[in-house]
Every structure is written in C-alpha cells, then in structure tokens.
C-alpha positions as CSV (number, residue, x, y, z in Angstrom):
1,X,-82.0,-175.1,8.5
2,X,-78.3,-175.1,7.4
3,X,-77.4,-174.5,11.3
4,X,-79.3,-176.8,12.8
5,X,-78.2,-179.7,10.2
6,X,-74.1,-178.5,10.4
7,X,-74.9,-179.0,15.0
8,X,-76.2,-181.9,13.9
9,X,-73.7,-183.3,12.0
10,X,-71.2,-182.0,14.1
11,X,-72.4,-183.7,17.3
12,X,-72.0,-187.3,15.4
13,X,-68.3,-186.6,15.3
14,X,-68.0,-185.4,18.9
15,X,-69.9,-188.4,20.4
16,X,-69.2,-191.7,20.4
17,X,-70.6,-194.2,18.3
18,X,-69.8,-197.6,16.6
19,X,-68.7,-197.0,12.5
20,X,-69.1,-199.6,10.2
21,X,-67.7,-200.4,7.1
22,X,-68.7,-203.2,5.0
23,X,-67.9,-205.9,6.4
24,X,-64.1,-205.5,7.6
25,X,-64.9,-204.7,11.0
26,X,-66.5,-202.1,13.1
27,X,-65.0,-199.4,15.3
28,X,-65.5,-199.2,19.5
29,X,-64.9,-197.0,22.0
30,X,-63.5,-198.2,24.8
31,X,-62.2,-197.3,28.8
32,X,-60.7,-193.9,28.3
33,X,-56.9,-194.3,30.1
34,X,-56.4,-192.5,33.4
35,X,-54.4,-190.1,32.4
36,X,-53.9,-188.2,29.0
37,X,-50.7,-189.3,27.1
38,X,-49.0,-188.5,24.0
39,X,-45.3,-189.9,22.7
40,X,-46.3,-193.3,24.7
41,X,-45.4,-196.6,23.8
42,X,-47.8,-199.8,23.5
43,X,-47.5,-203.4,23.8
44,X,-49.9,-206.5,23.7
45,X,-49.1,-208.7,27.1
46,X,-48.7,-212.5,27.2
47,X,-52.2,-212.6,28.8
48,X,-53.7,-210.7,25.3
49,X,-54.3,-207.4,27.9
50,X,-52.8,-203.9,26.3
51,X,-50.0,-201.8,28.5
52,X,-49.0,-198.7,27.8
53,X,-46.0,-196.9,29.1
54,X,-44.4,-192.9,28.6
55,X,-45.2,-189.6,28.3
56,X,-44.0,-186.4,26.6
57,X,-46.5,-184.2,28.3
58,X,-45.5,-183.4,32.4
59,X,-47.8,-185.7,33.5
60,X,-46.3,-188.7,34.9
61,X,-43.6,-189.3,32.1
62,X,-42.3,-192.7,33.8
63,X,-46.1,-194.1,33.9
64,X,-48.0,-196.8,33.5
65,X,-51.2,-198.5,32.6
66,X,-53.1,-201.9,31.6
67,X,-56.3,-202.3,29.7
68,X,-57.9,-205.6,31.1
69,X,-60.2,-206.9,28.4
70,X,-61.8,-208.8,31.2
71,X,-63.1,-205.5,32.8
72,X,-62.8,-203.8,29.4
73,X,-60.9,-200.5,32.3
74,X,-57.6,-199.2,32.4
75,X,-55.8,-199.5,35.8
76,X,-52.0,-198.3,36.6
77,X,-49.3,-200.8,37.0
78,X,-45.7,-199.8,38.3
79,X,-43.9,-197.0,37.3
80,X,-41.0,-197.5,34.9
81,X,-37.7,-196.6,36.5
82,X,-37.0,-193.9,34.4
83,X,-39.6,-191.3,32.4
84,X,-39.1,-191.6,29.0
85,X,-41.1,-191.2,25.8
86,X,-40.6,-191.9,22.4
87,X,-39.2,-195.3,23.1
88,X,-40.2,-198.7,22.2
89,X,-42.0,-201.4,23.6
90,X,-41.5,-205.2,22.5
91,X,-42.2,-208.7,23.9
92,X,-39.7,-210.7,23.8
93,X,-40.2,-214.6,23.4
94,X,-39.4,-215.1,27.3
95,X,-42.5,-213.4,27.9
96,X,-40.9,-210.7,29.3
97,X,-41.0,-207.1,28.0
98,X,-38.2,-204.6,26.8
99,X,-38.7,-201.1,26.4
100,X,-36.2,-199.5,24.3
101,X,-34.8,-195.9,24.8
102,X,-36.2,-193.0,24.0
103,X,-36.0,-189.2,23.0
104,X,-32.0,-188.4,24.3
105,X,-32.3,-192.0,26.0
106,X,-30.1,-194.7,26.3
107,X,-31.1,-196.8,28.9
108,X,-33.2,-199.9,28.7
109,X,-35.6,-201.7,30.9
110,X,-37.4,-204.8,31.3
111,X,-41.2,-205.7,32.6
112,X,-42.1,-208.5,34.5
113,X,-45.9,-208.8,33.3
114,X,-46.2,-211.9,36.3
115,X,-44.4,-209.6,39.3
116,X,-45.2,-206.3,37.6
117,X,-42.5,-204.9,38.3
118,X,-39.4,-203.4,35.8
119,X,-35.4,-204.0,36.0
120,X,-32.5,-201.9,34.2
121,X,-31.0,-203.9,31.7
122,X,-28.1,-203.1,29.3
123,X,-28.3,-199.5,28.1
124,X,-28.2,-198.8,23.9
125,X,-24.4,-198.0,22.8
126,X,-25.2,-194.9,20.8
127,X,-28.0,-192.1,21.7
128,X,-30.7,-191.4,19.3
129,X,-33.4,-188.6,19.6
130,X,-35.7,-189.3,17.2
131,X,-36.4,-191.5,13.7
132,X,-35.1,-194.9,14.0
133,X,-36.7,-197.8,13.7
134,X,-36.8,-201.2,16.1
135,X,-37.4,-204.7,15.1
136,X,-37.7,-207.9,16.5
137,X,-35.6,-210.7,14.5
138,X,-36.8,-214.1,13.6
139,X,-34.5,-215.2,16.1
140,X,-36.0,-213.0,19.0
141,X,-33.3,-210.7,19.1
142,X,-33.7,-206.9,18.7
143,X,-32.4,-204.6,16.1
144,X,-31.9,-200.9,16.4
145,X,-31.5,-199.0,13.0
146,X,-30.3,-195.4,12.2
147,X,-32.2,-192.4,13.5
148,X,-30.7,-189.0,14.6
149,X,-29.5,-187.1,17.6
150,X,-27.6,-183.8,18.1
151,X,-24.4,-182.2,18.9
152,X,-25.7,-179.2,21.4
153,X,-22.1,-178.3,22.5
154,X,-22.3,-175.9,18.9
155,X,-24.5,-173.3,18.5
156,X,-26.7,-174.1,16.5
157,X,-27.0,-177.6,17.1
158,X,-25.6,-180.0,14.6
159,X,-27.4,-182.6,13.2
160,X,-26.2,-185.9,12.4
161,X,-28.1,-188.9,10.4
162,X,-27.1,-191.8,12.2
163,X,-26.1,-195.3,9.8
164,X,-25.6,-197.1,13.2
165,X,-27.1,-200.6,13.8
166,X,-27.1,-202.4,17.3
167,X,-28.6,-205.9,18.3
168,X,-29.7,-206.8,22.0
169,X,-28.6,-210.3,21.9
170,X,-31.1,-212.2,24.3
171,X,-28.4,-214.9,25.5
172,X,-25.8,-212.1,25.9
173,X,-28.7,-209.6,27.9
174,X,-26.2,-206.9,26.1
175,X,-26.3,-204.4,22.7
176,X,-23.8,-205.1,20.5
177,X,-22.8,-203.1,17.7
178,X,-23.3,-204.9,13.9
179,X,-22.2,-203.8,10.0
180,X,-23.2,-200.0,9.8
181,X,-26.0,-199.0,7.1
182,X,-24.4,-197.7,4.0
183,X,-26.3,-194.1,4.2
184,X,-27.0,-193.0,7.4
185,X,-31.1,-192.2,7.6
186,X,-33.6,-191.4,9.7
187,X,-37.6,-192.0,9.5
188,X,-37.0,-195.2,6.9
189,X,-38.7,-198.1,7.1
190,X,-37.4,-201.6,8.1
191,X,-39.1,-204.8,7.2
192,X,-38.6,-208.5,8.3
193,X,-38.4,-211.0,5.2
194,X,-39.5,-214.4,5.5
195,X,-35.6,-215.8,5.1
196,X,-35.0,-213.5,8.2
197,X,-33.0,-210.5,6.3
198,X,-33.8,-207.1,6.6
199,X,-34.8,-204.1,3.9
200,X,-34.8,-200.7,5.1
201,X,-36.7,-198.4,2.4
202,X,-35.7,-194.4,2.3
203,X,-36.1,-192.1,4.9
204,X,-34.2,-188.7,5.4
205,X,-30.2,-188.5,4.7
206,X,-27.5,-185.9,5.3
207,X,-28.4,-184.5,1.9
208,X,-32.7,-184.7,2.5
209,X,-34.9,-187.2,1.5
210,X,-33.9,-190.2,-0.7
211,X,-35.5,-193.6,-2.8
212,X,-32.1,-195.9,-2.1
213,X,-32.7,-199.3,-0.1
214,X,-30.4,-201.2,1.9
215,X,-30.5,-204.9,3.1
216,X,-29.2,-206.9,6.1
217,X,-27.9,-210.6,5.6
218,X,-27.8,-211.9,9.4
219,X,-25.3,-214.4,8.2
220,X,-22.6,-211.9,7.7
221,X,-23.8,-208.9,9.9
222,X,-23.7,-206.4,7.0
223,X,-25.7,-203.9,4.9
224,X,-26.0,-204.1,1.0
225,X,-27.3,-201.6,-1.3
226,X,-30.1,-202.7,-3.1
227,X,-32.4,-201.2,-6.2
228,X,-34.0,-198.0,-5.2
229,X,-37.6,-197.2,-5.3
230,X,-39.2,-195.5,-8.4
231,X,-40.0,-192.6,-5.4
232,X,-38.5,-191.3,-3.1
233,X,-40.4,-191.2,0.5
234,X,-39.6,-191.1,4.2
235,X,-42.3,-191.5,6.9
236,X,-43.7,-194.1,5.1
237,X,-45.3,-197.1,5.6
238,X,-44.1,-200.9,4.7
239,X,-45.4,-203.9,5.0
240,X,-44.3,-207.8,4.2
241,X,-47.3,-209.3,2.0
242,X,-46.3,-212.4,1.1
243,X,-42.7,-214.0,0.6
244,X,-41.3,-211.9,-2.3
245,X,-43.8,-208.7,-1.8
246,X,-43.1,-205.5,0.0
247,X,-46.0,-202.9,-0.2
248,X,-44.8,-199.6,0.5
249,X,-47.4,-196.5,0.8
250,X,-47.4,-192.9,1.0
251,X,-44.8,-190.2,2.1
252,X,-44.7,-187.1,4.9
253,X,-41.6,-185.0,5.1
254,X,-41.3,-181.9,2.7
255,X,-44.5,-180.3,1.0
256,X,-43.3,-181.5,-1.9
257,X,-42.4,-185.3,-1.2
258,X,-46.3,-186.0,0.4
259,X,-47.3,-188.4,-1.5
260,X,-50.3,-191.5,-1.5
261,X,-48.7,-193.5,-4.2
262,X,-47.1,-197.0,-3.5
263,X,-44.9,-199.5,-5.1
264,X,-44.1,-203.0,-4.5
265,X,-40.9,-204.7,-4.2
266,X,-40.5,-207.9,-5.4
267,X,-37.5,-209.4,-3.1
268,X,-36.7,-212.9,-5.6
269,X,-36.0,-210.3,-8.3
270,X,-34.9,-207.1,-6.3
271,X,-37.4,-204.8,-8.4
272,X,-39.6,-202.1,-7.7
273,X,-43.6,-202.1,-9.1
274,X,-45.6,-199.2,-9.3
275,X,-49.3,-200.0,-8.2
276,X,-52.2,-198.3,-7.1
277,X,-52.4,-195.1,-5.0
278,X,-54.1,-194.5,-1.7
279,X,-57.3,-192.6,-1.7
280,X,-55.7,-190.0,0.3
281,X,-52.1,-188.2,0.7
282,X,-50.7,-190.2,3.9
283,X,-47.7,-190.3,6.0
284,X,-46.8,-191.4,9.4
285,X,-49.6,-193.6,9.0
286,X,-49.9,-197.2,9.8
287,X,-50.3,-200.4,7.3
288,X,-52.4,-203.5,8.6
289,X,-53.1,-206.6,7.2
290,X,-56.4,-208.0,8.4
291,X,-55.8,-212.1,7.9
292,X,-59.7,-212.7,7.8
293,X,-60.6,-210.5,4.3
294,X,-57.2,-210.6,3.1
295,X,-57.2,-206.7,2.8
296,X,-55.0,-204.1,4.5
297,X,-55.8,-201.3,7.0
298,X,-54.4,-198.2,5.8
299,X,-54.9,-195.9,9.0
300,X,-53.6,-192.1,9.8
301,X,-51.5,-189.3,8.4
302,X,-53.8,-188.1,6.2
303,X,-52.1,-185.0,5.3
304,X,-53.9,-182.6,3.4
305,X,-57.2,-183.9,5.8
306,X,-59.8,-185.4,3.1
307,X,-62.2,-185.1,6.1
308,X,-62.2,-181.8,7.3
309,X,-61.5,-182.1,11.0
310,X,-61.4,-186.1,10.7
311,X,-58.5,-188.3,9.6
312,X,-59.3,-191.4,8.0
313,X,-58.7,-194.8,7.4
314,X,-58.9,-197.0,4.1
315,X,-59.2,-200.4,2.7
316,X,-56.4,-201.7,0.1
317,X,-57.2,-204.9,-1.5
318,X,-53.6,-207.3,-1.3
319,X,-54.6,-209.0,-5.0
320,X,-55.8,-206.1,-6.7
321,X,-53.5,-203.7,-5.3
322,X,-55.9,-201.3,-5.6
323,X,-57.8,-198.7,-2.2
324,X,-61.8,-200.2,-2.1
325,X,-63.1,-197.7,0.7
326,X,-62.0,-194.7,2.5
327,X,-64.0,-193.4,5.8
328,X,-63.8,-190.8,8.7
329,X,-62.5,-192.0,12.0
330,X,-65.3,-191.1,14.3
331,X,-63.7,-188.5,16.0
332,X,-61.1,-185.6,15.6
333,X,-58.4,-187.8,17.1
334,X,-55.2,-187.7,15.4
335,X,-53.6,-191.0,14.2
336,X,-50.2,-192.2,13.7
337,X,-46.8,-191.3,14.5
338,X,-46.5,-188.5,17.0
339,X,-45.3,-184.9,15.8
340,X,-42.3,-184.7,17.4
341,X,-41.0,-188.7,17.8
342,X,-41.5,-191.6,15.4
343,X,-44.0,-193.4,18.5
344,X,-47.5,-194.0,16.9
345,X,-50.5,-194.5,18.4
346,X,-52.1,-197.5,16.6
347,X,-51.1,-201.0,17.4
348,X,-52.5,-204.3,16.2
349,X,-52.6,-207.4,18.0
350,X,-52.0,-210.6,17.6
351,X,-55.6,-211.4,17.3
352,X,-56.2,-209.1,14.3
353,X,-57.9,-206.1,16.5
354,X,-56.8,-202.1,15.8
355,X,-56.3,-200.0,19.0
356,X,-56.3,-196.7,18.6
357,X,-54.7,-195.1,22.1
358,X,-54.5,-192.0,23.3
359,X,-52.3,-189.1,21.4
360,X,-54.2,-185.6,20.4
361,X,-57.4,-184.6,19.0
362,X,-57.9,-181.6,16.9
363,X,-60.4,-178.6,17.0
364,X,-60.5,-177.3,13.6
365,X,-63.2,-174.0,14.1
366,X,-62.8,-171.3,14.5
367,X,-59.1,-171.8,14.9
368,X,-57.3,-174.8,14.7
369,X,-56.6,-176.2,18.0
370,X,-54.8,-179.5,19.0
371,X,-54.6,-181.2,22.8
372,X,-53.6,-184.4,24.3
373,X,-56.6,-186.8,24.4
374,X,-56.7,-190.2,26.7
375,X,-59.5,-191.4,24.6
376,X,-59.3,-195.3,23.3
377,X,-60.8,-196.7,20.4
378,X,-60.9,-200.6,19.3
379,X,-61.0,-201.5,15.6
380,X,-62.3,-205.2,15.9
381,X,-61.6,-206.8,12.4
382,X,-62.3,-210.2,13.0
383,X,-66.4,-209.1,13.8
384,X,-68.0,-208.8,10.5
385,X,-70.9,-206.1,10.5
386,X,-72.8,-209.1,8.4
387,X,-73.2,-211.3,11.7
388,X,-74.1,-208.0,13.7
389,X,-78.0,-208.7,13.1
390,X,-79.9,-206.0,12.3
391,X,-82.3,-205.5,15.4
392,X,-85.4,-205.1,14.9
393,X,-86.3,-202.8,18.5
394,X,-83.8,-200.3,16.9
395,X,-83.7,-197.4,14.3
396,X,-80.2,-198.1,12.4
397,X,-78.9,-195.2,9.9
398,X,-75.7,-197.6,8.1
399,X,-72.9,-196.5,6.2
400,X,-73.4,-196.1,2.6
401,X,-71.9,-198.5,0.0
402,X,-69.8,-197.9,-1.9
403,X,-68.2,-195.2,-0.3
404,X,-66.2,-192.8,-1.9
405,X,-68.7,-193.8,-4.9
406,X,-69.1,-192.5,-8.4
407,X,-71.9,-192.3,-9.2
408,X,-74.5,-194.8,-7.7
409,X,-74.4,-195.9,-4.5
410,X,-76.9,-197.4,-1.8
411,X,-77.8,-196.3,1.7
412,X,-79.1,-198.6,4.5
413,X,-81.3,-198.1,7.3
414,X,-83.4,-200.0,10.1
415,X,-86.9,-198.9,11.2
416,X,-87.8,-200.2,15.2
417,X,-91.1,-199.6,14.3
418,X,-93.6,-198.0,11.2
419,X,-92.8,-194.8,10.8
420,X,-93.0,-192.0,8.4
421,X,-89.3,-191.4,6.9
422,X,-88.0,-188.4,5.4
423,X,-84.4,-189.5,3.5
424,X,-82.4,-186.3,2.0
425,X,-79.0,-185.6,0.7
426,X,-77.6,-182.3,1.6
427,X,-74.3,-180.7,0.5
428,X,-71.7,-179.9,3.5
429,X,-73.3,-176.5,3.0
430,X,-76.6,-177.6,4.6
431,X,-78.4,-177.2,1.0
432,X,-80.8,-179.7,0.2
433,X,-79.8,-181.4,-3.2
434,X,-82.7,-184.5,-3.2
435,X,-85.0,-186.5,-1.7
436,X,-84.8,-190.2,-1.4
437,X,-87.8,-191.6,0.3
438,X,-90.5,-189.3,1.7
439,X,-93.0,-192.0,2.7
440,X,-94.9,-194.3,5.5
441,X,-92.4,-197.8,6.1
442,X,-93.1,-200.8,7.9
443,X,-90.4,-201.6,10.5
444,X,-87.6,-203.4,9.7
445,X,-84.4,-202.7,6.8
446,X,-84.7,-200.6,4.0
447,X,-82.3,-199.1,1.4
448,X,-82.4,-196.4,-0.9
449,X,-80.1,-196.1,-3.9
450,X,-78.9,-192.2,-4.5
451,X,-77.6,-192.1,-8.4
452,X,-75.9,-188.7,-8.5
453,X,-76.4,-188.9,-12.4
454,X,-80.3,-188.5,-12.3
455,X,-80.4,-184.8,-11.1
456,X,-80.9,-182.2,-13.2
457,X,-77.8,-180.2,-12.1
458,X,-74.4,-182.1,-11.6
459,X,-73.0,-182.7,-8.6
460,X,-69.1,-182.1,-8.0
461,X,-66.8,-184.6,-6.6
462,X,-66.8,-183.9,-2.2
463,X,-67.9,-184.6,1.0
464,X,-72.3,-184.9,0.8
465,X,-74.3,-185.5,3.8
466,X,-77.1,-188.3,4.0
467,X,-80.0,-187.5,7.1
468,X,-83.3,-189.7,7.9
469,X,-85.7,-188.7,10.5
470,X,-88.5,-191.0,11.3
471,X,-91.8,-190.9,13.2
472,X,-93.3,-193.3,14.9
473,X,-97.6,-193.6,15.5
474,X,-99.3,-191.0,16.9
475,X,-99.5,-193.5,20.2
476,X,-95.6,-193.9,20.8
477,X,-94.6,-190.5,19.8
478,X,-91.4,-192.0,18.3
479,X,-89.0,-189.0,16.5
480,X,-85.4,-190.9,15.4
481,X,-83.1,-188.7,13.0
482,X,-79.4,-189.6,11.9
483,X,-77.0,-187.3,9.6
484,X,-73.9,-189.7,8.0
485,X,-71.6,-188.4,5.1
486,X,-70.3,-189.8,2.1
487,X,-67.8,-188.7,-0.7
488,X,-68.6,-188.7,-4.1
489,X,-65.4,-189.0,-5.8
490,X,-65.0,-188.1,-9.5
C-alpha cells in the first residue's frame, strides 16, 4: 500500500501537469528548448517572443534560441559572436538588444531582433567574473555595479570585491566609468527608484557579508552611504513597491546568514521596517509583482528544500506584508540564480507571465543527483483559475485551500460522471490518517473540508498527502485516481 501510493505520488512530480493556486495563476509546460542550457541569459523581444542566449555547459556556449508564442516552439536564431555565459541580456529602448559580458568577459554585443543578426559593440572597462548586478536607467542607459574577479598570476588566486560602476551611454555607444561604490560588494542588490536614483542593498565585502546600503544620485554621478538594514543579507532579493517602498527578502551565502525574513525601506524617510517572513528560507530567488492581484511572486532558492525534492514558490501580499500561500513547483527543477554565476532562470514579462527556462533538475533518491534540464515552464498570472470552468467531461483533483493551513482547510474536486469516490489523507509515509468521503456522487464539483483538529490523535506540522480514486458505472468501466500534497503548518 505505502509503495504503490509513494510511485504514485512520485509520478505527479515527474510528469507534467497544470498547478493551480487560488486564483493567481496557473503553471504550463511548454516547448522544451533544443538544447539543454544552464548559466544562459533571457530576454522578452519587441515582438512579445522569448530569446535566450549562453551556455556554461560545452554545448554550443555562443547559442541561440526563440520561443514563438505563435507556434508556442523554440527554434535557433544566429549564434552570438562570442560564447559566453553568465552575462546579461537587456532591451534597450531602440529595440535593439545588448548582451552584457560575462564570466571573465568583457566584450559586449548587440542583436538585431528585425535582421537577426548580432554586432560587437564597446567592450566593459573592467572584467568581472561573477556577482554584479545590471540595470537599465530611467533614461535607457545601462549600469554595471560591483561584482568580483581574480588575480590568477598568484597562487592561490586573489580575490578582489569590486566597488566599480560603469554606464553604456546609448548616444555615446561607449562604457564610461562613474563615482565608485563606497564598499566594494558583490551579490547585492540594485533597485531603480521612481526619481531615477539607485539603492544597492548588501551583498558580500572584502570582510564577508554586510547590512550597509549605498545610493546613486544621477545628477552628480556619485555613491552615498545610506542607513543599513536591521540584517545583514547577500543573494537576496529586492523589489520597488511603490514610490517610498523597497521590499527586501531572504538571504543565501553562509549557513548562518540563510535567512526568509524581510524588511522594508522607506526611501522619503531613509528607514528600515521589519515585516513579515517568507514561508520558507530563500536566496537566489526571484521577487514578482503580479499587477492584476496586487501580490508578489516569491519564486526559487528555497534552501533548506520545504518540499523534499521540489522548490517552491509563494504568495506575499503587498498591503499586508505578510506570505498567504506556499506550493511545490511541479517538477524537481531548480529555480533561480545559477550555482556558479549570478544568471537566473526566471524572467517576467512585460505582460505579467513567469517563465521558468531551462537550468538543472535534481534527483534527490537514492543519492542526490543534479543535471542540466531544457525543460520550460510558463507561470501565466493574468489567467485566473476562477474563469478556467470547471468541465464537466473531466475528473479534476484541485489544490487545496488554504495551503500551508492550520488547521481546517478544504479540498476540491470534479466528477465527469457518478461515480463512487474514495477521498483519504495519508501521511508522506503512505499511512492512512482519515477518510473524507467514502460514498456514491453525482458528476460535477464537490469539496470536502479536512479539520486536522477532529482526530483522535494529533497530527504534527508537515508535508500530508490528499488521494481520490473514483469509479464510474459498471457500463463505462470508469477508474480516475489523483494523489496532491499539502502542508499543515503549525
């Protein structure tokens, strides 16, 4: 029994399937890419298609390819002029792309997305291997900020924390060197502010991680110190709110610095709020806003793995400041920033939908095992799961709600036709803890509300499993079963 319901379970993960929760949105796969790819860069096009571009793997490092949402398949495009990976990919406001860099790269490039075709342009002034961060300006220039790189002429190499800042000025087509950071860091964060300055938050210095925040006034080219966070974090996550919020989230780095807290700062009054954690421990991970519900997308670098094999993804409400829902991504794909370079590969649009591209999957039994993957997955959050009608010609197992939930929550299905339906709740150990509906239903939606509280022994906060199987009449022969999980969280 507890084998057959653990292969059971285990083949949801592995196959692909459409999540849903509430009603932010619901998860696709799509066209796998042609080739597998990890360390790549990813931009949206002028036309709304996706192009990706790199490799860190030796498989065609100067490669690349489009997703056509027309087709909904990926298709190679011409081959950047030199391999790189680890760099950055931006449109600029011509239309035109730049990618930036790269792992012990200093050259630049530009795409075409009308010819297809890529041009050298003005190579970066200072080399950089890994942990610096690139953003586009309000007035469509670039900026290049910190990051480090290596002196390999010693043995061993010396490491240096960069506080070097360059522009590509789009008039100019050059870099040019600007005011220098006043601590040189590396995986910080740098976020645009409505009056076009720039806050970098933490990140790694000379001396290890660090809490101090610096910002850049555009008017006079320079860096100022400005109050540190209550926390110190690097390979965090930040993200512009509203005009005088910054949410910041999370922390990767050292054992001890892994953190899911966040904070807010408040750029009228140059102070730092604590507010409510994350549901899980995250960094390298990604931060969202979805327009449509108001709420953020919290997605990847769940560190100690609240999932087992599975990362995850969460909701965070922008008024509250508070995490509403955390859930499994649908497969053992790993998501955020690469391992070994600050690339990522989650990327939002500017029509609100989540791409999760390519990067690794992970094989957690019998012994953890992790390989490049060229799977693609499509978060779309403008599609609420409420206008996705439930069909009555199909059985539907949905995603409980709430979920995590303490301790009542209610579980949803659709019958295609009468059947007789078995609903249980299991432990992850395959033991059967109680039954919810052991009775003939007429087709259509049901639900069935699980109140932990009402058994006679006390369930623990974890990971439980929820599994219907439903037969149809004697005369169709019908047999449906679905296994979900959900978290009961204390």
């Amino acid at each position: 029994m507890k084998t057959r319901l653990l292969l059971t379970f285990s083949s949801i993960l592995i196959l692909s399937f459409t999540l849903s929760a509430q009603n932010y949105g619901v998860w696709k796969e799509i066209d796998s890419m042609n080739i597998l790819r990890t360390g790549h860069s990813i931009v949206e096009l002028p036309d709304g298609n996706i192009m990706v571009s790199g490799n860190d793997i030796n498989i065609e490092p100067s490669s690349c390819e489009i997703y056509d949402n027309t087709t909904g398949k990926w298709r190679f495009t011409t081959n950047m002029n030199v391999a790189r990976f680890g760099h950055t990919m931006i449109l600029l406001n011509n239309g035109l792309v730049i990618s930036v860099g790269g792992n012990r790269e200093k050259s630049c490039e530009i795409f075409d997305p009308t010819s297809e075709t890529w041009t050298m342009s003005d190579s970066l002034i200072f080399e950089r291997w890994d942990g610096q961060t690139v953003l586009k300006l309000s007035d469509g220039n670039l900026m290049v900020i910190g990051g480090i790189k290596f002196d390999t002429t010693v043995i061993p190499w010396k490491r240096e924390v960069l506080d070097k800042v360059e522009i590509f000025d789009l008039a100019l087509q050059k870099w040019v060197q600007v005011g220098s950071l006043n601590i040189g860091r590396a995986y910080h964060t740098a976020t645009l502010l409505y009056d076009g300055k720039v806050l970098v938050t933490g990140g790694e210095i000379d001396s290890g991680s660090t809490n101090t925040c610096e910002l850049y006034d555009p008017v006079n080219k320079s860096w100022r110190l400005v109050s540190p966070m209550n926390e110190i974090r690097d390979q965090h996550s930040a993200l512009l709110i509203d005009s005088n919020r910054v949410l910041v989230s999370g922390s990767g780095g050292l054992l001890q610095f892994v953190k899911k807290s966040c904070e807010v700062y408040l750029t009228n009054d140059d102070i730092w709020m604590q507010v409510g954690d994350m549901s899980v421990f995250r960094g390298g991970h990604s931060m969202l806003e979805n327009y449509k519900t108001n709420k953020l997308l919290i997605i990847g670098g769940d560190i100690l793995n609240s999932f087992e094999c599975n990362d995850s993804y969460e909701f965070y409400d922008i008024d509250s400041l508070r995490s509403e829902l955390l859930t499994p991504f649908p497969t053992s794909q790993v998501l955020g920033k690469h391992v070994l370079n600050s690339t990522t590969n989650i990327f939002q649009t500017s029509k609100d939908k989540v791409y999760v591209i390519g990067g690794s999957e992970m094989i957690c039994y019998p012994m953890p095992f992790v390989f490049p993957t060229k799977r693609c997955w499509v978060f779309d959050t403008a599609t609420e799961v409420e206008n996705l009608e439930y069909k009555a010609d199909e059985f539907q197992l949905y995603q409980n709600f709430p979920n995590p939930f303490n301790p009542v929550t209610t579980i949803g299905y659709n019958l295609k036709e009468q059947s007789k339906v078995e609903l249980k709740v299991f432990d992850i150990l395959g033991n059967e803890v109680i039954t919810l509906v052991d009775d003939i239903q007429q087709a259509g939606y049901h639900q069935a509300e699980f109140n932990s509280n009402n058994l006679e022994k006390g369930l623990s906060s974890g990971i439980y499993l929820y599994q219907i199987k439903a037969r149809g009449t004697e005369e169709s022969k019908t047999f449906w079963q679905k296994t979900n999980k959900m978290i009961l969280l204390k």
